[in-house]
KOLNUDO-295798 format. One record per residue (C-alpha): residue in three letters; x, y, z. Coordinates in steps of 0.05 Angstrom, whole numbers, padded with zeros to 5 digits, always signed. Layout:
<recs>
ALAXYZ
...
</recs>
This chain:
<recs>
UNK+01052+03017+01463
UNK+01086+02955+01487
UNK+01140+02969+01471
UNK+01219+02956+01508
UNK+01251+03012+01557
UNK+01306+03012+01501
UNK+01257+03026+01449
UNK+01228+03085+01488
UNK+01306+03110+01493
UNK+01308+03117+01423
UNK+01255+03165+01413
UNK+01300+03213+01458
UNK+01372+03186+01416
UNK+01340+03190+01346
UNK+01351+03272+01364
UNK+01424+03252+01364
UNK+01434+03204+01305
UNK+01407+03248+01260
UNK+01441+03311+01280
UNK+01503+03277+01261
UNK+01499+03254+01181
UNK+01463+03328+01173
UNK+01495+03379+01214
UNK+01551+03393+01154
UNK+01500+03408+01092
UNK+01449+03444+01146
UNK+01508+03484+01163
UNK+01532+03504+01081
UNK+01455+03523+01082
UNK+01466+03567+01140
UNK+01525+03602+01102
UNK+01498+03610+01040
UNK+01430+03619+01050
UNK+01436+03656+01123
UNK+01396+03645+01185
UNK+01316+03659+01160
UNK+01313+03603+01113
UNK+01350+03559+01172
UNK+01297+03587+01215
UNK+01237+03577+01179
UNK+01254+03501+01152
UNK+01268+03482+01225
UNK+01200+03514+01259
UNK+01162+03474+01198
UNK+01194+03410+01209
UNK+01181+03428+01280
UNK+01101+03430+01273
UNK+01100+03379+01218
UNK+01127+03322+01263
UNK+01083+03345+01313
UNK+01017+03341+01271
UNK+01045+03277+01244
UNK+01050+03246+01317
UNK+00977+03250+01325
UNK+00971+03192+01278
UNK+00990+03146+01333
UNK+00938+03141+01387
UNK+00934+03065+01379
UNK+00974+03010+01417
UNK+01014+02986+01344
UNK+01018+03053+01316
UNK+01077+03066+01353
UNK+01126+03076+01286
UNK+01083+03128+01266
UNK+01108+03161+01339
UNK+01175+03140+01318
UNK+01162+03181+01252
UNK+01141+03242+01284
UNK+01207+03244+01329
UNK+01244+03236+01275
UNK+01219+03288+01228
UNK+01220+03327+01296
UNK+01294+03317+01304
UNK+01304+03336+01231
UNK+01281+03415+01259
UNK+01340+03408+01312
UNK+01402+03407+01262
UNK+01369+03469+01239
UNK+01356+03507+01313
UNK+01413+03475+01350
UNK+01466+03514+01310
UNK+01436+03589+01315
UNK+01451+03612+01384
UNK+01513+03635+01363
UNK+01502+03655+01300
UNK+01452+03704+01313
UNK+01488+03733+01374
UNK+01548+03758+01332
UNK+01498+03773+01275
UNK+01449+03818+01312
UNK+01494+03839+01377
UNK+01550+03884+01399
UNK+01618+03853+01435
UNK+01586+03872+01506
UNK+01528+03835+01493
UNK+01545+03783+01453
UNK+01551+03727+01500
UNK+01492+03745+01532
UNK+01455+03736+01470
UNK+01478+03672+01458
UNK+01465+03650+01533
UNK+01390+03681+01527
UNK+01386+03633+01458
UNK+01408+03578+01490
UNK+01355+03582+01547
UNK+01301+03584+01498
UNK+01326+03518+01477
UNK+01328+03498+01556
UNK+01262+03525+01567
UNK+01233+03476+01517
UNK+01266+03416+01553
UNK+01247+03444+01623
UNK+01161+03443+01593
UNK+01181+03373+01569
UNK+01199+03352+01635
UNK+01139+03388+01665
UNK+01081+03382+01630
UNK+01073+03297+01594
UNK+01072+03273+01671
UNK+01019+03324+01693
UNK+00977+03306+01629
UNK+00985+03226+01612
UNK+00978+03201+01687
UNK+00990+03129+01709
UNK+00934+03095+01682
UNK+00922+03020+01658
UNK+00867+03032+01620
UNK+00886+03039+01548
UNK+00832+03093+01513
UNK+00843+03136+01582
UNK+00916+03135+01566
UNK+00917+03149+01490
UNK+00861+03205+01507
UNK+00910+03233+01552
UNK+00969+03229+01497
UNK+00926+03262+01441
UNK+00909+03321+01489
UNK+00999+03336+01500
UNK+00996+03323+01422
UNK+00949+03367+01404
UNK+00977+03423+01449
UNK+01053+03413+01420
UNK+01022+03416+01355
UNK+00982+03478+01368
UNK+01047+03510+01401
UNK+01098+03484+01348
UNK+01050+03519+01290
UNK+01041+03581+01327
UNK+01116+03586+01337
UNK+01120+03574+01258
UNK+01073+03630+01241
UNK+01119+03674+01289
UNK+01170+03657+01245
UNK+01148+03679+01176
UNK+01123+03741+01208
UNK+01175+03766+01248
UNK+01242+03733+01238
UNK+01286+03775+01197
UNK+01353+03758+01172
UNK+01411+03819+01196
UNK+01409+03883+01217
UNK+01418+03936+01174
UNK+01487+03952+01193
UNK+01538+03906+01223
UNK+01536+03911+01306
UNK+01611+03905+01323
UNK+01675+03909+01278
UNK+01696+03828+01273
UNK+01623+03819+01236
UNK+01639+03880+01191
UNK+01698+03845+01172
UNK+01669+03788+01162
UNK+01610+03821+01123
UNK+01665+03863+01083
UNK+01699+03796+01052
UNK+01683+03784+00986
UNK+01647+03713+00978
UNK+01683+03677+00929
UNK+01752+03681+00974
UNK+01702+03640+01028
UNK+01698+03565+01014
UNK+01662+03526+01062
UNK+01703+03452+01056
UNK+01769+03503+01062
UNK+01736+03529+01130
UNK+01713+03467+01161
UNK+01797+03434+01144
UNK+01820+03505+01175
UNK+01769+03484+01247
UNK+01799+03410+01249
UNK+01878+03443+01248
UNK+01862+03480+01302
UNK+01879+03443+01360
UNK+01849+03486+01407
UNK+01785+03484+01385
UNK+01788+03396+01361
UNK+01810+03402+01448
UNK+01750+03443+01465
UNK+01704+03398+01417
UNK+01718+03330+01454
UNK+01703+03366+01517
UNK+01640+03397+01500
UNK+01618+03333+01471
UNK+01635+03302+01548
UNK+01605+03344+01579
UNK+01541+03356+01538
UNK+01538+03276+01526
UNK+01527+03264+01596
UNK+01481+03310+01603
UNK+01438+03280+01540
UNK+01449+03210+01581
UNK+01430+03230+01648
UNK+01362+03270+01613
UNK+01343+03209+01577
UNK+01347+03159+01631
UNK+01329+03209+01690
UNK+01256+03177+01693
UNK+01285+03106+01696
UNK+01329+03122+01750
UNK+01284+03156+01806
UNK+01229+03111+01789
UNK+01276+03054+01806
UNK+01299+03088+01872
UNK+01228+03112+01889
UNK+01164+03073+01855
UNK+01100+03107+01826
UNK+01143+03178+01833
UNK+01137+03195+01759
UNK+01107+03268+01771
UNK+01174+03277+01817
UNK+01217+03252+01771
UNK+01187+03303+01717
UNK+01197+03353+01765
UNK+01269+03327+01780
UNK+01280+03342+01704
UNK+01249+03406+01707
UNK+01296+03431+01770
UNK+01357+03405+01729
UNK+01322+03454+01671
UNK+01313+03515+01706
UNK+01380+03507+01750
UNK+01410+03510+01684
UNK+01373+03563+01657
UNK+01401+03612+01705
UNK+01466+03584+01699
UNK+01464+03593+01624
UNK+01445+03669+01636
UNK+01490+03681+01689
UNK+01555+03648+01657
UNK+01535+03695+01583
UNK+01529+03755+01631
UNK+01591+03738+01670
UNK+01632+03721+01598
UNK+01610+03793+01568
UNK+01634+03840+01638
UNK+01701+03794+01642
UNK+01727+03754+01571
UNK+01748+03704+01626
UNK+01722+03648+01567
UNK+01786+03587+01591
UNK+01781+03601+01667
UNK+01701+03606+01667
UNK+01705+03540+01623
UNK+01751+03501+01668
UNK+01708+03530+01730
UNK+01645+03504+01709
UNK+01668+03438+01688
UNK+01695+03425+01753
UNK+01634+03449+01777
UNK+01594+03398+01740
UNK+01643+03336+01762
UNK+01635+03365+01822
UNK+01549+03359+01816
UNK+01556+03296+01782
UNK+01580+03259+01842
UNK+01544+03283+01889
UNK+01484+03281+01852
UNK+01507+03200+01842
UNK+01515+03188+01924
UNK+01449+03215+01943
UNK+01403+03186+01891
UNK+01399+03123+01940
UNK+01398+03159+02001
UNK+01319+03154+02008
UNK+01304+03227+02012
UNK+01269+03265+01948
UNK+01290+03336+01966
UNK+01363+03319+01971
UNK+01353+03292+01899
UNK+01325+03361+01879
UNK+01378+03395+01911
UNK+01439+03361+01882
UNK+01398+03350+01813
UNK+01395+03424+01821
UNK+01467+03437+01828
UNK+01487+03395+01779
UNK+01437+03418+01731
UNK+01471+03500+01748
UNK+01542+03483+01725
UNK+01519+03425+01663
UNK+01474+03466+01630
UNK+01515+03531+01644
UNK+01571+03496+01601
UNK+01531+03505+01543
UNK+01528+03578+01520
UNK+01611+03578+01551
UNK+01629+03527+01493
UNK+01589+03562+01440
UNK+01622+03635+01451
UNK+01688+03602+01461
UNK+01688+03570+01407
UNK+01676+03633+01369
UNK+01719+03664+01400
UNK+01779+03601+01387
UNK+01762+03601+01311
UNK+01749+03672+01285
UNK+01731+03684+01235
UNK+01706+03624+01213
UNK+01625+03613+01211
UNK+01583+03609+01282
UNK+01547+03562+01257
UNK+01599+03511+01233
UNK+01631+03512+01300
UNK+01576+03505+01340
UNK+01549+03449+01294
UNK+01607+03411+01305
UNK+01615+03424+01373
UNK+01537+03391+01376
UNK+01561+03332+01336
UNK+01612+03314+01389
UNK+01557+03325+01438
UNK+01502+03275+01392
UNK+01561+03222+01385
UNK+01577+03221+01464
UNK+01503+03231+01482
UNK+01491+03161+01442
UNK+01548+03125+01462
UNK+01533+03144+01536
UNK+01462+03130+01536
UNK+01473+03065+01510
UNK+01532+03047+01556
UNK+01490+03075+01615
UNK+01439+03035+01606
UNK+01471+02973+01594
UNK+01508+02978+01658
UNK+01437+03010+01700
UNK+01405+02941+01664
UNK+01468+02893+01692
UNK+01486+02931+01756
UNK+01450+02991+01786
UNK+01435+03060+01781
UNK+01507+03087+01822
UNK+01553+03045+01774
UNK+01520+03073+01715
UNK+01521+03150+01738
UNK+01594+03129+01755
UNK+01605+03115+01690
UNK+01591+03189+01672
UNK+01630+03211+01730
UNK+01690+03182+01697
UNK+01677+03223+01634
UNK+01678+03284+01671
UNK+01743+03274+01696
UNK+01776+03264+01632
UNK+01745+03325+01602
UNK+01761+03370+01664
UNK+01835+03349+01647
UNK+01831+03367+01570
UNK+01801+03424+01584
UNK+01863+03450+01626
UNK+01909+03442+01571
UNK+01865+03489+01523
UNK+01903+03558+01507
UNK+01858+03616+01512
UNK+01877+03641+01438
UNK+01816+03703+01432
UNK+01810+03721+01360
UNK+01746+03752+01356
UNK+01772+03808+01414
UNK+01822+03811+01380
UNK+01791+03835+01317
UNK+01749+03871+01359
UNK+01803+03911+01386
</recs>
């Protein structure tokens, strides 16, 4: 396309920018309308800006790309928010956490084929016609996927059980709906300091992950030339890492409630991966890369599913799908600000003071996220 590196950055940001203006009427939709509607617009949007980016096999047709993202990232403030939802919807309290972790590495699963599969199919090629051959083929097989998902959808998705799986969502089921008012909820989420603490460090946390995704490719391809198909796989490792730490930290929340001391853990955890993960990228050995990309990858990604449940758990009985959506905005609004400020410094200095940069973030949210109080309100309803 011809286009600059910063350009190219944006079609991995425009996911966050528009999460942001649209997470708070996506998430009234949510309550009012419940979680098939939510489901169905965002698998839709989903294969729609996929069909759409097959309008843009030509060198200038790159807005037309831009488009597709876009309408793309549009499907995301509807997914993003369900993970939760539908784990206290469908699920008991002993498996309610491991729902949510299980949703959440669907999600991961998508990013881990993302990584994978566009370096195996567009190689390295000069020639233009090979190249936007290569593109149409990974279009047409997202497309394929992203209708087939949709068809799934309308077929199969159903809205709630028909009875309530633990007490806290008969309670919640039993409330009569004009004494809920969705403006009165979201004032009730931003008094609660616990859960404003637990926002800004979830957005941390999640931001530099969003940063360190988007410019992964930039940064081993600086450190080792022509490795594209590595640095896919780099992405991937970081993916599937996560994956199981995503599973392991729902299973581990659902045998032990430990939801402030596994949080804290795992944020350490990730510092912990960050840095090393910044002091070997240089060292001139791939595998070490894939092994400290790995670890960090565990504990980052891990972090995900832990902020969801807790913040259920903080703001009971409020709506999943509110606190998780705001809990993502933090994440989109760090995940921009980061990427940006990350690549400004990789542009001006290198790779290590930009990945120190993130370091930096980690610290401060490790802190914050020591001075959260462990107030459980959903066990306690539970109970």
């Amino acid at each position: 396309y011809g286009v600059s590196a910063f350009a190219i950055d944006w079609l991995s940001m425009s996911y966050m920018l528009t999460y942001i203006p649209l997470l708070f009427p996506v998430a009234w939709l949510l309550d009012k309308r419940g979680l098939r509607l939510i489901a169905l617009a965002g698998s839709a949007l989903n294969a729609l800006g996929a069909w759409v980016k097959l309008g843009s096999l030509k060198p200038h047709l790159f807005p037309v790309t831009v488009l597709g993202q876009v309408i793309c990232s549009l499907s995301q403030v509807f997914i993003l928010g369900m993970p939760s939802r539908i784990a206290s919807v469908w699920f008991g309290s002993r498996e309610v956490s491991t729902a949510c972790s299980i949703a959440v590495f669907g999600n991961q699963l998508g990013i881990a084929v993302g990584f994978l599969v566009p370096p195996i199919l567009v190689p390295n090629v000069d020639d233009v016609e090979k190249l936007a051959y290569h593109i149409s083929i990974m279009f047409f097989m997202s497309a394929g996927v992203a209708t087939a998902l949709f068809i799934l959808v309308v077929i199969v998705f159903k809205e709630k059980p028909l009875h309530p799986p633990s007490r806290a969502q008969a309670l919640i089921q039993s409330r009569p709906t004009e004494e809920y008012s969705y403006m009165q909820s979201i004032l009730r989420l931003f008094r609660n300091a616990n859960f404003v603490l637990l926002m800004v460090t979830y957005g941390l946390n999640a931001g530099c992950f969003y940063s360190l995704s988007t410019l992964l490719n930039r940064m081993v391809i600086h450190h080792y030339p022509r490795e594209e198909v590595n640095a896919g796989r780099i992405g991937l490792t970081i993916i599937l890492s996560g994956m199981a730490g995503a599973l392991i930290s729902g299973v581990w929340l659902d045998r032990t409630k430990t939801y402030k001391q596994t949080t804290l853990v795992v944020y350490i955890m990730s510092l912990m991966g960050m840095i090393a993960y910044t002091f070997t990228l240089s060292l001139g050995h791939l595998w070490v890369v894939f092994v400290t990309a790995g670890m960090l990858g565990f504990f980052m990604t891990g972090y995900l599913p832990l902020g969801f449940e807790f913040a259920a758990e903080l703001t009971y009985p409020e709506s999943e799908g509110t606190s998780s959506g705001l809990l993502n905005v933090s994440a989109q609004i760090f995940g921009i600000a980061f990427t940006i400020g990350q690549g400004q410094i990789m542009d001006h200095f290198e790779t290590k003071a930009g990945n120190l940069f993130l370091c930096a973030f980690l610290l401060l949210g490790t802190i914050m996220t020591a001075f959260i109080k462990a107030d459980l309100r959903r066990q306690q309803a539970n109970l």
